[in-house]
N, C-alpha and C positions, 0 to 999 in steps of 0.2 A: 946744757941739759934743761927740759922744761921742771919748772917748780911751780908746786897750787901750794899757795900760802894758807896760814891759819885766814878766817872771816873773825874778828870781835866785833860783833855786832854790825857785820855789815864793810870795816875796815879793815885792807890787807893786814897782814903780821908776819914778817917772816922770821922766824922762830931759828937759832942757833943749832936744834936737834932736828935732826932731817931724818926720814928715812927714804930707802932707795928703792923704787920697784924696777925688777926685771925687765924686760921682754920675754912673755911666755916660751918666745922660740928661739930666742939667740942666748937668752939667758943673762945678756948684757944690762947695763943699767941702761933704763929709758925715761924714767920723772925721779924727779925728790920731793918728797913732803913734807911742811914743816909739821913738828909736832909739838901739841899743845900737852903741857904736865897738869898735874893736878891743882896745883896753887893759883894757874893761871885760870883753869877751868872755874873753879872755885869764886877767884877774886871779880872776875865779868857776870856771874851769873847772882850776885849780891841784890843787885837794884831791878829783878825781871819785873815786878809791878810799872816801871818806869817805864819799862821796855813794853809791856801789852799797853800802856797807855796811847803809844805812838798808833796803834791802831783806831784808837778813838776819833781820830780824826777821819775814816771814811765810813764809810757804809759798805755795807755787805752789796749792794748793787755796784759799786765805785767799784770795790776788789771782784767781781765776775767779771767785770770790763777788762780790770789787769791779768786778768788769766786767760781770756780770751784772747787779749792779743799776745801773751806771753806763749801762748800755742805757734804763732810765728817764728817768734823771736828765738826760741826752741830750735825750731825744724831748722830755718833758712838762715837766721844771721850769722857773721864773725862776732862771737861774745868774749868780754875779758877773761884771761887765764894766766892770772898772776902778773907777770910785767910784758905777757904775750898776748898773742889772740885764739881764737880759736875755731874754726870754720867746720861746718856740720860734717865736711869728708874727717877734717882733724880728728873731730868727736869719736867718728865711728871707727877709725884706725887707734886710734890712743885706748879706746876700750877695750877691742880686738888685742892687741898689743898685750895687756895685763890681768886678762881674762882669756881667752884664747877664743872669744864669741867670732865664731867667723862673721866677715863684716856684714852680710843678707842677717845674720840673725841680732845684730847691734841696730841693725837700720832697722828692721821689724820692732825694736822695743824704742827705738825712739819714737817710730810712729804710735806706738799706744802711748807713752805720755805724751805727745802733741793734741793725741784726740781728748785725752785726760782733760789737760786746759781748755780745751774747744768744745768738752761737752760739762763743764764745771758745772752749767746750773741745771742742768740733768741729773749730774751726780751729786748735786745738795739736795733737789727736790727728794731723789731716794732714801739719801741719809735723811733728811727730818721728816718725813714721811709727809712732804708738801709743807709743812709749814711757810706761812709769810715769813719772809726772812727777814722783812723790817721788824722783827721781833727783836731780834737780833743787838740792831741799832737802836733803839728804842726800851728795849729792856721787858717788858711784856708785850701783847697782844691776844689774840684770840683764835682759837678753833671748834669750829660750830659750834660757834657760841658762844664758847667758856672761855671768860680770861686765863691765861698762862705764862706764866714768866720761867726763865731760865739765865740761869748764874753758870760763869766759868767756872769750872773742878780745879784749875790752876791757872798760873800767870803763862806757861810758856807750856813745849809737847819737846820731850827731848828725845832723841831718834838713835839707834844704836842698829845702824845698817850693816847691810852683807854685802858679799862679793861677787853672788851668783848670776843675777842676771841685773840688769837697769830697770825692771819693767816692773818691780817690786816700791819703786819711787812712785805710784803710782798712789799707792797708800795714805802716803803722809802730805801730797801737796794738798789736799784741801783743807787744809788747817789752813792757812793763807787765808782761803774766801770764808772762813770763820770765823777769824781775827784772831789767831792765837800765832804769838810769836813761835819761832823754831831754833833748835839748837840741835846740830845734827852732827854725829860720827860718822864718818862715811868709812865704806869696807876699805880693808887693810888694801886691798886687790881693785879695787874699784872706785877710787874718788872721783872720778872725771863726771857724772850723773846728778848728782846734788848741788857740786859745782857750779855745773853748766845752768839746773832748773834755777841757781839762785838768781845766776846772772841774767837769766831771760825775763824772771818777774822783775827785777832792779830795773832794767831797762824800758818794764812795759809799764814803769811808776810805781812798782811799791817799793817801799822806803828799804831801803839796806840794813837800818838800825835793828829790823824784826830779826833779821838771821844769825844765828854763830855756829861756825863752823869747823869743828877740831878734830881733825885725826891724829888720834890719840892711843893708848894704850887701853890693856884691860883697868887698869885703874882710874884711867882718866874715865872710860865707859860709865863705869859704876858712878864716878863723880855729877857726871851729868843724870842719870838716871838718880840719884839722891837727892840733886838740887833740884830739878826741875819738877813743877806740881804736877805733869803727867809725864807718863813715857811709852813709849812704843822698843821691842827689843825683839832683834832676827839672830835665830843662833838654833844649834843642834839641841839634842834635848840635854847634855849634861851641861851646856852652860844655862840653858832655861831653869835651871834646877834652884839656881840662888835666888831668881827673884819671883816664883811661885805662887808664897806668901802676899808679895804688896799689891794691893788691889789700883793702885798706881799706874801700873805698866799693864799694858797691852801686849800679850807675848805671841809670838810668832816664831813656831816651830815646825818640823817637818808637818807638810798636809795629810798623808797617809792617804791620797786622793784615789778614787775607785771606779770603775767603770762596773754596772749589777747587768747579767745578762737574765732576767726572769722564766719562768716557766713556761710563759707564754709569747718566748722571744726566741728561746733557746733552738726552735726546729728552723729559723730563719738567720742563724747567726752569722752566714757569709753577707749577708746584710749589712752588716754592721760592723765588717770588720775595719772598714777606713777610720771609722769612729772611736775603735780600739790601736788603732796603728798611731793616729794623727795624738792622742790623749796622753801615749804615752813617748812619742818620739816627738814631738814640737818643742821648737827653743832648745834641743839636744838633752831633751828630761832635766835641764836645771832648777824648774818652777815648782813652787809646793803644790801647782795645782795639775801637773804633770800626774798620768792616773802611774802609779808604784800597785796594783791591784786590779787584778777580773776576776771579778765571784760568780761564780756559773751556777745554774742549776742541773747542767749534764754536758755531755761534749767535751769536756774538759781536756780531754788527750788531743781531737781535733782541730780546739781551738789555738792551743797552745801551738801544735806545728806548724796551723796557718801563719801563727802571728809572727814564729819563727823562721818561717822562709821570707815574710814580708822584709821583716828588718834586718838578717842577714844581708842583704841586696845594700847596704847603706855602709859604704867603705867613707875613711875619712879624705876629705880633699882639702887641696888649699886654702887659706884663710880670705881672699879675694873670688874667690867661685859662689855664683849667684845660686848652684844646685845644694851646699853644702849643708847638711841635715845635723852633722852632729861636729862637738865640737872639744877641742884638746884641753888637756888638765893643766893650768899654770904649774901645775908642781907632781911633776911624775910620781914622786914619793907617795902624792894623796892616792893616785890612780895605782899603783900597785901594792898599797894596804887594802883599799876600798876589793880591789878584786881578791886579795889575799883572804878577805873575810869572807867573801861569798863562797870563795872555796871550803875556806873552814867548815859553813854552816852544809854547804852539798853533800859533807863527807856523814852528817845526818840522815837513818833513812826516810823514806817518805819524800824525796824529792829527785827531780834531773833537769840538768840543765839542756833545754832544749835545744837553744841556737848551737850547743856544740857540735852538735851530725851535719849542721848548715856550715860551719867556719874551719877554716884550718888556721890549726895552731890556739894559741892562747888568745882569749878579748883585751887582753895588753897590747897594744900596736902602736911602733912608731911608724910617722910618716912625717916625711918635709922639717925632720928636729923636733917633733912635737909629739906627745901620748896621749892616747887613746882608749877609752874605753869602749868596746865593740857592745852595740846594743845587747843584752840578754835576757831570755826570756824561759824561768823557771817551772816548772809544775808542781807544786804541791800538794799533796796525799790527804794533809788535814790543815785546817787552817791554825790548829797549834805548833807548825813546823816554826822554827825561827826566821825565814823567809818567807814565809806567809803576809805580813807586814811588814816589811821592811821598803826603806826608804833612799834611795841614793841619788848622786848627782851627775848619771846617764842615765838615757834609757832603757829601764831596768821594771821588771814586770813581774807579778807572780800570777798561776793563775790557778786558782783554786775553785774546787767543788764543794757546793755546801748544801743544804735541802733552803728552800722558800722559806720554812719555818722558822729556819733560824736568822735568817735576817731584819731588822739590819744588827741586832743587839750583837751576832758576831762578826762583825765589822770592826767594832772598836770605833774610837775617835776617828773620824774623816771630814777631811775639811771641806771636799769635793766629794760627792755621788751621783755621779752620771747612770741615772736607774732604769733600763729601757726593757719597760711593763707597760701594759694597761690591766694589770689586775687592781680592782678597786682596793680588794683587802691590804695588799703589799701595798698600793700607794699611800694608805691612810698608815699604816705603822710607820712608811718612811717619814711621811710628812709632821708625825705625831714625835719623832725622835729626837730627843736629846745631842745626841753622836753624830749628828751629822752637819754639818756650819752653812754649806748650799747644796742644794739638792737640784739638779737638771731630770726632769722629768723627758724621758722620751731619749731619740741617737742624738745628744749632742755632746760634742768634746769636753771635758774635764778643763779645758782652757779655755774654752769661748767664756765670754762673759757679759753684762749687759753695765750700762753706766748706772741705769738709775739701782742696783741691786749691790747694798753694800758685801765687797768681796770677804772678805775677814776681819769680825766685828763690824763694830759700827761705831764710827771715828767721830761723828756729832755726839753719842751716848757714852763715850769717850771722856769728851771734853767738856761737854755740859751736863750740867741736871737740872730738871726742871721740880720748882716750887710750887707750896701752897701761895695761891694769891688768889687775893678779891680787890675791888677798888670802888671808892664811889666819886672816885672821880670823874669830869666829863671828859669824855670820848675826846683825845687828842688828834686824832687823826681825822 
């Protein structure tokens, strides 16, 4: 059976406590992993000054070079995988396998982190908004004009991952070309990703001693988010609940992501419904930036049927089919709660579930050993329905009528607004908003994204803060 060992700092570990993952469809065991406890987590993460020092030794130009070729090293090599190998079909089957990502939509998320490394100093330029990044190395420098220095917020970035998709690893590699060590939890359901990015930087020259590697429990979780001077943390909203408080962490929760259809789009919306179809069925809605919301200004019964005969059409198919849209629940139990709740909330008035006059039978469906959640697509009456926002992990929709005035304040939190207006006024309230994290002006997907636009937050403001400083010293450069 294959085993991904603990990383301490870069060296294997294999750990006496293992856990076993599944196969989503045989149910059989397929990896074991070791697991790191808290003493251990603890006792490695003592000396991290030690540990970001090993960075000192390159330059912020030196580590682009390793990321761009770890964009190879990624995609095409055999990399190490514990006392095995690992070859890019293995990758995409082994993900497949304990995720249920059919393999076209595993291979789809490797290739964004491939492009991730490949487009690294694209994606720095955005995060420090151009700065020289021999800043970096050198400790100050200057923008138009004015000297500026920046200090690291902590020694190390500690990572508390999910199981949803790979394509969320996108996040935290550029901490690498920043110089900040990493210490990562990878999802219960999902190790193969972090593993894999570690061992393709390792081999494209950066030092193994930056990384540690522990899947571990919820208290090892918290152990690392406690030691390390910054953190980054992916979870539902009752587990974001405990660390709210620490201005530490970097929290990542459901997006609440939105497609705005405006008043001056509204008489054109067959227009745009590819834009509405693709936003909320890409990657099988497992993405926080997957739209979970269409806030219309009218049409609302129209739009709703279009969008539901489109994704009725979208049956589940086998795990090797290059067509396969959506994709099976590792754990049946999640998928018929999940739908158990939607029902709960339909039995609410003010709503219907549309896809049901498109489907026979329940959106629970097995096929091939495997559960399903059949895309659906709701209408809601007001946007105070309890499915008016809501959030899940298929493709799942609501779509709601509101007036122009009310937007976006009744939005709520969205992490994604896909807002297709040319009204000047609506653009300036969106652009003016608090509530909204990216805002896509015009028909584009809730998923597309650009390198140099940091996705959620912003991972340099993160990790650094920049100082008062002057100097009269002469110009070293």
């Amino acid at each position: 059976m294959l085993h991904i060992p603990i990383l301490r700092k870069g060296r294997p570990y294999k750990s006496l406590d293992v856990a076993r993952l599944p196969h989503h469809r045989t149910k059989q065991p397929f990896a074991e992993v070791s697991q790191a406890n808290v003493g251990l987590i603890r006792r490695d993460l003592r000396d991290a000054a030690a540990t970001r020092e090993i960075f000192s030794r390159f330059t912020v130009e030196e580590l682009l070079g390793i990321c761009e070729r770890a964009a190879g090293h990624f995609a095409n090599d055999a990399l190490p995988l514990g006392d095995s190998e690992q070859k890019p079909q293995d990758y995409i089957e082994q993900v497949s396998a304990t995720t249920g990502l059919p393999y076209v939509m595993a291979r789809r998320n490797m290739e964004k982190i491939r492009t991730m490394f490949a487009s690294m100093r694209e994606v720095l330029g955005g995060l420090t908004r151009g700065l020289d990044l021999r800043t970096l190395d050198e400790g100050f420098g200057e923008i138009n004009g004015s000297a500026v220095s920046f200090f690291p917020r902590g020694d190390n970035l500690g990572v508390v991952l999910p199981s949803n998709s790979p394509g969320v690893h996108s996040l935290w590699i550029p901490a690498v070309a920043l110089k900040v060590p990493l210490v990562l939890k990878p999802g219960s359901g999902e190790p193969w990703t972090p593993y894999r990015i570690i061992q393709a930087l390792v081999r494209a020259g950066c030092p193994a001693e930056v990384f540690s590697y522990y899947p571990t429990d919820h208290a090892g979780a918290g152990e690392i988010l406690r030691q390390c001077g910054r953190g980054m943390f992916f979870g539902d909203v009752g587990s974001l609940r405990a660390w709210e408080g620490d201005s530490r962490i970097e929290l990542h929760g459901p997006g609440y992501s939105k497609v705005l259809l405006a008043a001056d789009a509204i008489g054109e919306w067959e227009k745009h419904l590819d834009v509405m179809v693709a936003s909320i069925l890409s990657n099988s809605g497992r993405s926080c930036v997957n739209a979970s919301g269409i806030w219309v200004t009218g049409k609302a019964g129209e739009i709703a049927e279009a969008l539901a005969e489109r994704l009725a059409k979208v049956r589940p198919l086998p795990a090797n089919d290059e067509h396969a849209e959506i994709a099976p629940f590792a754990s049946p139990d999640v998928a018929r709660r999940i739908s158990a709740m939607i029902d709960d909330d339909l039995r609410e008035p003010g709503v219907s579930d549309v896809t049901a006059a498109h489907r026979e039978g329940s959106r629970v469906v097995e096929f091939d050993g495997c559960t399903y959640l059949l895309p659906t697509i709701v209408r809601c009456d007001s946007p105070e329905h309890p499915l008016a926002n809501r959030e899940f992990l298929f493709p799942f929709a609501s779509v709601v009528q509101v007036s122009e005035e009310q937007m976006p304040e009744i939005f709520g939190p969205s992490l994604v607004v896909s807002a297709i207006t040319q009204n000047p006024r609506l653009i300036r309230r969106l652009t003016s908003s608090n509530l909204i994290g990216r805002l896509n002006l015009g028909p584009i997907p809730t998923l597309q994204i650009r390198w140099d636009q940091p996705h959620e937050g912003n991972l340099f403001e993160h990790l650094y803060a920049r100082r008062a400083f002057q100097s009269a010293l002469a110009a070293t450069r």
